[in-house]
C-alpha positions, 0 to 999 in steps of 0.5 A: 238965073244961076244965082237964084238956082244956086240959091234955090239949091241952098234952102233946100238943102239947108240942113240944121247942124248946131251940135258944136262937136268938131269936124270930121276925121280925116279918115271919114273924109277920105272914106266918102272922097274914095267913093268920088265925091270931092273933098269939099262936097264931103266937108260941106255936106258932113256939116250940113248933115249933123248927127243925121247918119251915114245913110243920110250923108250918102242921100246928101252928097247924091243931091249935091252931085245932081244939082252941081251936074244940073246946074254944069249942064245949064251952063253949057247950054246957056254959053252954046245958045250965046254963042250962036248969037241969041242974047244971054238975057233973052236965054235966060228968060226961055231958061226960067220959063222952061224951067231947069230940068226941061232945058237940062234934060228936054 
């Protein structure tokens, strides 16, 4: 289940770069990583942001921080339900079923 979110995630997501010019600076990294986003998640999303703006890599990075809280919040309630003894898979299953928002946030 978290795999094929994590991969649902990634094609939408998935934004075209291919202008072959080097990475970022280190001071516009850090510009964003000051804000609170992990250096990773800037690095990450500058690449996948192309030439598209700083608008657009502020959008990109809220995304990633959504989704990454989202799939946090799956987890911990996968491994609570676990942990009063319901089966992982029969978990998965009512997750898939209810979707990731409803069980995330319902």
């Amino acid at each position: 289940m978290i795999v094929m979110c994590c991969l649902f995630i990634a094609l939408i997501l998935k934004v075209a770069n291919g202008n072959g010019k080097a990475g970022p600076s280190a001071s516009s990294v850090q510009e964003y990583v000051d804000m609170g986003f992990p250096e990773e998640m800037v690095l990450k999303a500058m690449k996948d942001n192309g030439d598209n703006g700083a608008d657009s890599l502020i959008v990109l990075l809220l995304t990633y921080k959504f989704f990454l809280h989202e799939m946090s919040q799956i987890e911990e309630k996968v491994d609570y339900l676990v942990k009063m003894g319901f089966p992982e898979d029969e978990v998965n299953v009512a997750v898939t079923r209810c979707g990731c928002i409803y069980f995330c946030f319902g």
